[in-house]
GUZA-959721 format. One line per 5 residues: number of its first residue (from 0); their letters; for each residue x, z, y of N, C-alpha, C. Coordinates in steps of 0.1 Angstrom, whole numbers, plus 5000, padded with zeros to 4 digits. Each point is the difference from the previous one (the first is absolute). Last residue first. Layout:
REM GUZA-959721
NUM) a) X:Z:Y:X:Z:Y:X:Z:Y | ... $
***
This chain:
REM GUZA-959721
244) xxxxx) 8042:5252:9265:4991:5007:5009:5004:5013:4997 | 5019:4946:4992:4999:5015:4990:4990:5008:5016 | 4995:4948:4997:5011:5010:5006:4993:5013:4993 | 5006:4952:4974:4991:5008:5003:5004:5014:5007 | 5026:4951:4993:4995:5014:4996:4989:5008:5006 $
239) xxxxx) 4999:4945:5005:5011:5009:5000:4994:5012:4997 | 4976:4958:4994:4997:5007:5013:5010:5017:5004 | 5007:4944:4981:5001:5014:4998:4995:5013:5011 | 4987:4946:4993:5005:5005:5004:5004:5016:4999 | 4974:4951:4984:5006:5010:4999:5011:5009:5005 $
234) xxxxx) 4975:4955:5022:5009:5003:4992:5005:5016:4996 | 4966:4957:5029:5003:5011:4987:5013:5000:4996 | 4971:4990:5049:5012:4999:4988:4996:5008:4990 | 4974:4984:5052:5005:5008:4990:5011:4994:4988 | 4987:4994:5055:4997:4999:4989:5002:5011:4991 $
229) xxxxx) 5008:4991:5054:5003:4989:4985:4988:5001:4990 | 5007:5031:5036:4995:4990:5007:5004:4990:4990 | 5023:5038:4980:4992:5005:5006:4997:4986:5014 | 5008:5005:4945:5009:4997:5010:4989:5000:5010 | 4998:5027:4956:4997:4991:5010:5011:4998:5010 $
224) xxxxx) 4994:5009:4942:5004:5005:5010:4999:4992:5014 | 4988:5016:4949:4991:4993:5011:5012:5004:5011 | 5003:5023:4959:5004:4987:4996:4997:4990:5011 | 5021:5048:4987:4991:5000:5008:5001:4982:5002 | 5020:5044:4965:4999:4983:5001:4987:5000:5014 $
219) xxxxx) 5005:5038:4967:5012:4996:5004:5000:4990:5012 | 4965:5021:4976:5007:5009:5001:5017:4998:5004 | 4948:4973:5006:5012:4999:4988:5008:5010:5008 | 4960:4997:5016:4993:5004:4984:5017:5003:4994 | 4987:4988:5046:4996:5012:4993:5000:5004:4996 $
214) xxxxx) 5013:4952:5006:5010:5010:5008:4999:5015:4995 | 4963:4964:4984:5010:5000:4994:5010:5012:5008 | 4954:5002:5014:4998:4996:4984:5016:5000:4995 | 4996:5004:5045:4995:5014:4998:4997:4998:4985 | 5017:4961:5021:5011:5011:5001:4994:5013:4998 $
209) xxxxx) 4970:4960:4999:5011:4997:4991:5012:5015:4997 | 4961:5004:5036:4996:4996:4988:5008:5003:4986 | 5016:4980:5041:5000:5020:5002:4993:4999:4986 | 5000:4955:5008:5018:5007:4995:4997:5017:5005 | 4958:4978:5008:5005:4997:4986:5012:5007:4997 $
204) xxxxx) 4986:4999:5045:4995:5012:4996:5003:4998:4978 | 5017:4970:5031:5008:5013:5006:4994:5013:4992 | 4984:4952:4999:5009:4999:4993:5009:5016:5002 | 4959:4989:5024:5000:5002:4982:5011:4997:4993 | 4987:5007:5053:5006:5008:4995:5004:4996:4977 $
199) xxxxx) 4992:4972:5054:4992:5005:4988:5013:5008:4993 | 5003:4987:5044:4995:5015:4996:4990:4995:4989 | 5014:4954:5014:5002:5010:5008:4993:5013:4992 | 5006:4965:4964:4993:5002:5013:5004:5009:5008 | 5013:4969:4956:5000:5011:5005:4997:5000:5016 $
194) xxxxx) 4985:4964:4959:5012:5005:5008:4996:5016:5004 | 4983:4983:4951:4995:5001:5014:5013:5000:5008 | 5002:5005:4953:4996:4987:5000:4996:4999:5016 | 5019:5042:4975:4980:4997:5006:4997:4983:5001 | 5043:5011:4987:4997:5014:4988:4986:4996:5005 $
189) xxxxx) 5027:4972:5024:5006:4997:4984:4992:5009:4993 | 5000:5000:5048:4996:4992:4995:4999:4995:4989 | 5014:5045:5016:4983:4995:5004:4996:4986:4992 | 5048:5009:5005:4991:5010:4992:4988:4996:4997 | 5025:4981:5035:5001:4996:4983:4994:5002:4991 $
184) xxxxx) 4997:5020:5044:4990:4990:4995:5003:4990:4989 | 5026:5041:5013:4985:5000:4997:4992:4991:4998 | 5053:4994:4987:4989:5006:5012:4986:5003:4998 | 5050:5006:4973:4985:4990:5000:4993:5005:5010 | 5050:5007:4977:4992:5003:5011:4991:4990:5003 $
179) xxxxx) 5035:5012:4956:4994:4988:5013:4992:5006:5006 | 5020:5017:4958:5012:5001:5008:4995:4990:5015 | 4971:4991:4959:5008:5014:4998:5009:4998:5017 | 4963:4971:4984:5007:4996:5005:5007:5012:5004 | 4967:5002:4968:5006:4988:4999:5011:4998:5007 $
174) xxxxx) 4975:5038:5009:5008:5002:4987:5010:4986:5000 | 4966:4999:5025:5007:5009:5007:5012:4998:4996 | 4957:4983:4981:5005:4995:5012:5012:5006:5007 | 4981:5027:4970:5008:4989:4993:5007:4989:5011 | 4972:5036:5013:5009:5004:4999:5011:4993:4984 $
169) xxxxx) 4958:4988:5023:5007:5001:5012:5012:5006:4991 | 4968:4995:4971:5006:4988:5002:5005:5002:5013 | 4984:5034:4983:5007:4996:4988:5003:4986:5005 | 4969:5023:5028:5013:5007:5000:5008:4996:4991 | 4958:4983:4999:5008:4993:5015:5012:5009:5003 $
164) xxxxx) 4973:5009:4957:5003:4986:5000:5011:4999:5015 | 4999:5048:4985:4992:4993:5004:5005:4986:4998 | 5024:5043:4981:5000:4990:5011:4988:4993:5001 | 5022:5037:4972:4989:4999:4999:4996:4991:5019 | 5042:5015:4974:4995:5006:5008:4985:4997:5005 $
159) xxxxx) 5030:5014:4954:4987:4991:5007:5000:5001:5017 | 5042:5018:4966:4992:5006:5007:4991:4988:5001 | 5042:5015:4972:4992:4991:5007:4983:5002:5002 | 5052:5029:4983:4987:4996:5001:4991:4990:5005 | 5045:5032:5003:5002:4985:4990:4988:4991:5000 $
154) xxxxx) 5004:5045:5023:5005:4996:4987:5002:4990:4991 | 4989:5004:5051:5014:5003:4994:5003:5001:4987 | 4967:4962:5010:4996:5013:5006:5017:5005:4995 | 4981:4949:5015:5004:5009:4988:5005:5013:5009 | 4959:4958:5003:5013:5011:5007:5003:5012:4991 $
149) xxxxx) 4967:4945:5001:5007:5013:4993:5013:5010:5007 | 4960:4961:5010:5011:5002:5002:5002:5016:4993 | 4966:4957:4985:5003:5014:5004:5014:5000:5003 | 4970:4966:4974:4998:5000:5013:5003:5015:5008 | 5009:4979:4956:4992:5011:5002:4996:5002:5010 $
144) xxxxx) 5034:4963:4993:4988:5001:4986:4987:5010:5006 | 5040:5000:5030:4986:4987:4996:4990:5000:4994 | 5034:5045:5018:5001:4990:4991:4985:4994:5000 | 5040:5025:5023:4985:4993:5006:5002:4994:4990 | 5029:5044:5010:5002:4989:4988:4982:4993:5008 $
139) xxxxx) 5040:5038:5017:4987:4992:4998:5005:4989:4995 | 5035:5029:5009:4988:5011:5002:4988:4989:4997 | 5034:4973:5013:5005:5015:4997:4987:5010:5000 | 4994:4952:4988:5007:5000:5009:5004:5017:4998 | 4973:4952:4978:5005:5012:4999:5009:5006:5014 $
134) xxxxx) 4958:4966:4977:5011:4996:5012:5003:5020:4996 | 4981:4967:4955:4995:5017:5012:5014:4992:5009 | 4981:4958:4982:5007:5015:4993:5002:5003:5013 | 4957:4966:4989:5021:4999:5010:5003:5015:4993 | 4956:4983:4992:5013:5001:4988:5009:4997:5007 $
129) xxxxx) 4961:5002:5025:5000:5011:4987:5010:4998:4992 | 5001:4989:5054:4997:4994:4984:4999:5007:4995 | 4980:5010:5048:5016:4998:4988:4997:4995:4991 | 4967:4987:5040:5004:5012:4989:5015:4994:4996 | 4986:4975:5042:4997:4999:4987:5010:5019:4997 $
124) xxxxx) 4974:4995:5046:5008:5000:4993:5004:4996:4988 | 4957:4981:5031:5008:5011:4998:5012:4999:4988 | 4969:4977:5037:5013:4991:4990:5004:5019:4992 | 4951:4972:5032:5011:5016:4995:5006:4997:4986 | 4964:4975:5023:5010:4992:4995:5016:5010:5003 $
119) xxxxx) 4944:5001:5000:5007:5009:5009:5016:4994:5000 | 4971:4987:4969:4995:4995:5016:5010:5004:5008 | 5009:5007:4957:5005:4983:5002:4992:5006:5015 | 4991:5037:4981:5016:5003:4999:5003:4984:5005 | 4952:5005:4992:5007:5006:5015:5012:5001:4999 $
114) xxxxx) 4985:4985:4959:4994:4984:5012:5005:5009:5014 | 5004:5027:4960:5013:4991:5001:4993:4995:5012 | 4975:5030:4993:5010:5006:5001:5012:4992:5002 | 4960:4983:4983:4995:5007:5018:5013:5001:5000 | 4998:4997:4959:5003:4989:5004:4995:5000:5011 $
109) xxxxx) 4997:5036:4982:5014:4995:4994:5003:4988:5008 | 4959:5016:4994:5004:5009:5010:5015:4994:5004 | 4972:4982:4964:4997:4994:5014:5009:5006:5011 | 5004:5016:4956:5005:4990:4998:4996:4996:5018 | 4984:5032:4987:5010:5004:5000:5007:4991:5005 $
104) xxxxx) 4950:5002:5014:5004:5000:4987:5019:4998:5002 | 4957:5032:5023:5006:4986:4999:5010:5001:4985 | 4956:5028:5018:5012:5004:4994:5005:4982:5001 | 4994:5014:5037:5002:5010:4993:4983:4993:4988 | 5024:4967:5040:4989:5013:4997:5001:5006:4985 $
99) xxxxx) 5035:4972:5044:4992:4998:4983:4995:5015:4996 | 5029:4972:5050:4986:5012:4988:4995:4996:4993 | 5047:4989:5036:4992:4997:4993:4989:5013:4993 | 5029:5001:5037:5002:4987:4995:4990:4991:4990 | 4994:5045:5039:5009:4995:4986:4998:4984:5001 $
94) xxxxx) 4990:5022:5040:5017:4998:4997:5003:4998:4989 | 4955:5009:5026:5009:5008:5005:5016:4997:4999 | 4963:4974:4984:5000:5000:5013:5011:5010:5008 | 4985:4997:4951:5005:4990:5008:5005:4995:5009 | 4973:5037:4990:5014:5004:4994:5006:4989:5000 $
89) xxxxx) 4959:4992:5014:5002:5011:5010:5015:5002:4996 | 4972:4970:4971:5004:4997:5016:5011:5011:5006 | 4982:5012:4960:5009:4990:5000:5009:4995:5010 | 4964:5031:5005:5009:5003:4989:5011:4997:5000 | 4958:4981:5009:5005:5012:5011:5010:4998:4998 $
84) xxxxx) 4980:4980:4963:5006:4990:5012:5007:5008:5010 | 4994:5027:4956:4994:4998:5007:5004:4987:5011 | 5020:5030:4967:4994:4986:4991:4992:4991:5010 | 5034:5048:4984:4985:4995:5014:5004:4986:4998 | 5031:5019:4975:4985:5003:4991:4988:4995:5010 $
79) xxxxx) 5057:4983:5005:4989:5018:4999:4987:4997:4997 | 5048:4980:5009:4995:5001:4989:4988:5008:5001 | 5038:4972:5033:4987:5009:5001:4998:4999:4984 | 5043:4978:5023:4996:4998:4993:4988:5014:4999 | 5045:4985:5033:4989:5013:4996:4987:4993:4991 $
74) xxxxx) 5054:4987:5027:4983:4990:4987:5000:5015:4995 | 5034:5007:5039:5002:5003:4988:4984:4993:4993 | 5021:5009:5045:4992:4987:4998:4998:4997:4985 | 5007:5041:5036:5001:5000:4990:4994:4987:4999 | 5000:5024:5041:5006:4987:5000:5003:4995:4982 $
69) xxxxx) 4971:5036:5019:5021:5005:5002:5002:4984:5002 | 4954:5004:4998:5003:5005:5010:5021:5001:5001 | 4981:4992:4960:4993:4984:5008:5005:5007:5015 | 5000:5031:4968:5012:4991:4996:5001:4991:5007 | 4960:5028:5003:5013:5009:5005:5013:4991:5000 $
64) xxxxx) 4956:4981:4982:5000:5004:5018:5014:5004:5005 | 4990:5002:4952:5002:4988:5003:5000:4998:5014 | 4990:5040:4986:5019:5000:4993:4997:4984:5005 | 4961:5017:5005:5005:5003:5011:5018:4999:4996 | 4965:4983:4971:4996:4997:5011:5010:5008:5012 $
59) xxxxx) 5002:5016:4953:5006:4986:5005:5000:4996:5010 | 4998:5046:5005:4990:4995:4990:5006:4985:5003 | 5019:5053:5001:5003:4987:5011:4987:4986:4988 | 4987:5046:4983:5009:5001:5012:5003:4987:5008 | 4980:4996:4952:5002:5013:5005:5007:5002:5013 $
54) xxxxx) 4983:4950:4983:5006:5010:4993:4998:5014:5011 | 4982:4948:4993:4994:5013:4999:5010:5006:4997 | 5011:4956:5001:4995:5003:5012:5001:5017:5004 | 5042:4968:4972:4984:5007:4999:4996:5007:5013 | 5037:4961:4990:4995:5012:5003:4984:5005:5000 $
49) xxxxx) 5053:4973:4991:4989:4999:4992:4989:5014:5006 | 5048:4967:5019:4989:5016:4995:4989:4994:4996 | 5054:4973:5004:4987:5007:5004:4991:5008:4998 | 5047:4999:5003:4999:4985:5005:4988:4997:5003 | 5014:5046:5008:4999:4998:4990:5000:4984:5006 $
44) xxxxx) 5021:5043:5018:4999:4985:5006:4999:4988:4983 | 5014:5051:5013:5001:4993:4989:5000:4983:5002 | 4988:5035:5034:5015:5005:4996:5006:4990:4989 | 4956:4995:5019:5006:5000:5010:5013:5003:4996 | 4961:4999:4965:5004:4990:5012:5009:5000:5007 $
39) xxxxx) 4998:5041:4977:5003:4990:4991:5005:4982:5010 | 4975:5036:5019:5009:5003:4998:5010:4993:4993 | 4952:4995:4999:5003:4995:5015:5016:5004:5000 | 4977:5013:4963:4998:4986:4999:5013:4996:5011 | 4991:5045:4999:5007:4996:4989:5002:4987:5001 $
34) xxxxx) 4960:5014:5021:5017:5002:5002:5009:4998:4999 | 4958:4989:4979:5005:4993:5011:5011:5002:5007 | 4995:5010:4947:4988:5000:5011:5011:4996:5014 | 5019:5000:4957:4984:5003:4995:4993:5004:5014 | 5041:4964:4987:4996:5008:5004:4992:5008:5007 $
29) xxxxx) 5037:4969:4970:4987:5004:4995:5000:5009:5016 | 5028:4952:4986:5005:5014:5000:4983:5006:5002 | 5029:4954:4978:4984:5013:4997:5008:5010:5005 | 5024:4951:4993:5001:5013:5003:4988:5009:5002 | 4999:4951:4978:4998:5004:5009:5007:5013:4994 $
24) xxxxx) 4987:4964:4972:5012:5004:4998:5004:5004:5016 | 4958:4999:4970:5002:4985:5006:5013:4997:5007 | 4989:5043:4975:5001:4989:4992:5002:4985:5005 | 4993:5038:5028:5010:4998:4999:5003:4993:4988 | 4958:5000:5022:5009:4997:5005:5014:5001:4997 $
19) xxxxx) 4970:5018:4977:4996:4989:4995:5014:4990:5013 | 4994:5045:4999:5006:4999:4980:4997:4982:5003 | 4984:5026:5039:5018:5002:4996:5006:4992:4986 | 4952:5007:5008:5005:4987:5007:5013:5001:5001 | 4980:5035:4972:4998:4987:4997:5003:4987:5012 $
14) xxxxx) 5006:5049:5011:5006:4992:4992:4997:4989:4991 | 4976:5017:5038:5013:4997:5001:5008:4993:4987 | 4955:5016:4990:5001:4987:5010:5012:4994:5004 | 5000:5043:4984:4996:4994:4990:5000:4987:5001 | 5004:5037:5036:5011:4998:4990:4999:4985:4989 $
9) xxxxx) 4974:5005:5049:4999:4998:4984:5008:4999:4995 | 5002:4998:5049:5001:5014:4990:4997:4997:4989 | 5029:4970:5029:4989:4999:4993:5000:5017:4994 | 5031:4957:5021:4998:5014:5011:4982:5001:4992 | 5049:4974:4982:4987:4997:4997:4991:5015:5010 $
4) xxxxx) 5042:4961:5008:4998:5013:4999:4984:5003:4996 | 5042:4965:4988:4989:4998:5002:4994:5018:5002 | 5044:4960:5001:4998:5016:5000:4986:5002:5000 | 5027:4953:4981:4992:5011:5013:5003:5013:4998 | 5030:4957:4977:4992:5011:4997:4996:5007:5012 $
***
């Protein structure tokens, strides 16, 4: 299963290629203009994008310059309405992979989307199973079926923490191997399918991510814990009494 990022202002647009790509049994993440887009890219590290030209502020043409410049090798796939050879050429020329003209057809997009995931020959992560049973631990529950880590609150309660696809599988990849210390490029290589690179940062900025969604929320328990020029771990850990004041 890919990750597929869709960088598009058309709410509407968006979600009909979300709905179709993820019937073809892809991850869909959404985001509505270039910023956003370019942020996503670099911390998330989609397998690949789906991008629209004309947007408000960072305009495809310049999110595709920006990524090509960091070293991003991420198949960038064009969707946009200019139809023109110019056009074509030119956004070709800069770093996408591929262009199809507005309005295309779903099914074709789909299959642009797979022929760059074989070109590019990016192995990403397999998903969890949907019918493995919840992984449990003190204060959290990661359950398959629903694709959610759950944190229980002091009343008894359970909480959403509302994880992202690449934060729900960094923090199973974790989970799985409770009480073990993973390195970054384990990390990297099992959750992005990519090795890990001098001062890249996406496995450091994910587990912060992880510890402001899950550590934040649970009223006891601090679940990420680092070993410092290693790695990381999971294992619930008590974050002891609360100092009276």
């Amino acid at each position: 299963m890919a990750t597929v990022l869709i960088v598009e202002d058309d709410e509407v647009l968006a979600g009909v290629m979300r709905r179709h790509l993820s019937k073809a049994g892809h991850d869909v993440e959404w985001a509505a203009d270039g910023e956003r887009g370019l942020r996503k890219i670099r911390f998330e590290r989609p397998d690949v994008c789906v991008i629209d030209l004309m947007m408000p502020g960072t305009d495809g043409w310049g999110l595709i310059e920006q990524i090509r410049t960091e070293g991003v090798t991420t198949p960038v796939i064009v969707l946009s309405a200019r139809s023109s050879e110019h056009d074509k050429v030119h956004t070709l020329g800069i770093g996408a992979d591929d262009y199809l003209v507005k309005p295309a057809s779903m099914r074709e997009l789909v299959a642009r989307v797979e022929a760059a995931l074989r070109r590019s020959g990016r192995t990403p992560a397999a998903a969890p199973e949907r019918d493995e049973l919840p992984l449990e631990a003190p204060g959290i529950r990661i359950d398959f079926r629903i694709h959610r880590a759950l944190i229980e609150m002091a009343d008894g309660s359970w909480v959403d923490a509302e994880l992202t696809v690449r934060e729900f599988r960094l923090l199973v990849t974790l989970a799985r191997e409770r009480g073990r210390v993973l390195s970054r490029d384990e990390l990297q290589q099992r959750v992005w399918g990519s090795p890990h690179r001098p001062r890249d940062r996406i496995v450091d900025v994910c587990v912060r991510k992880l510890r402001e969604k899950l550590d934040m929320r649970s009223p006891e328990y601090s679940f990420i814990q680092t070993h410092y020029g290693v790695g990381y771990r999971f294992e619930p850990e008590s974050k002891g009494p609360t100092p009276v004041t």
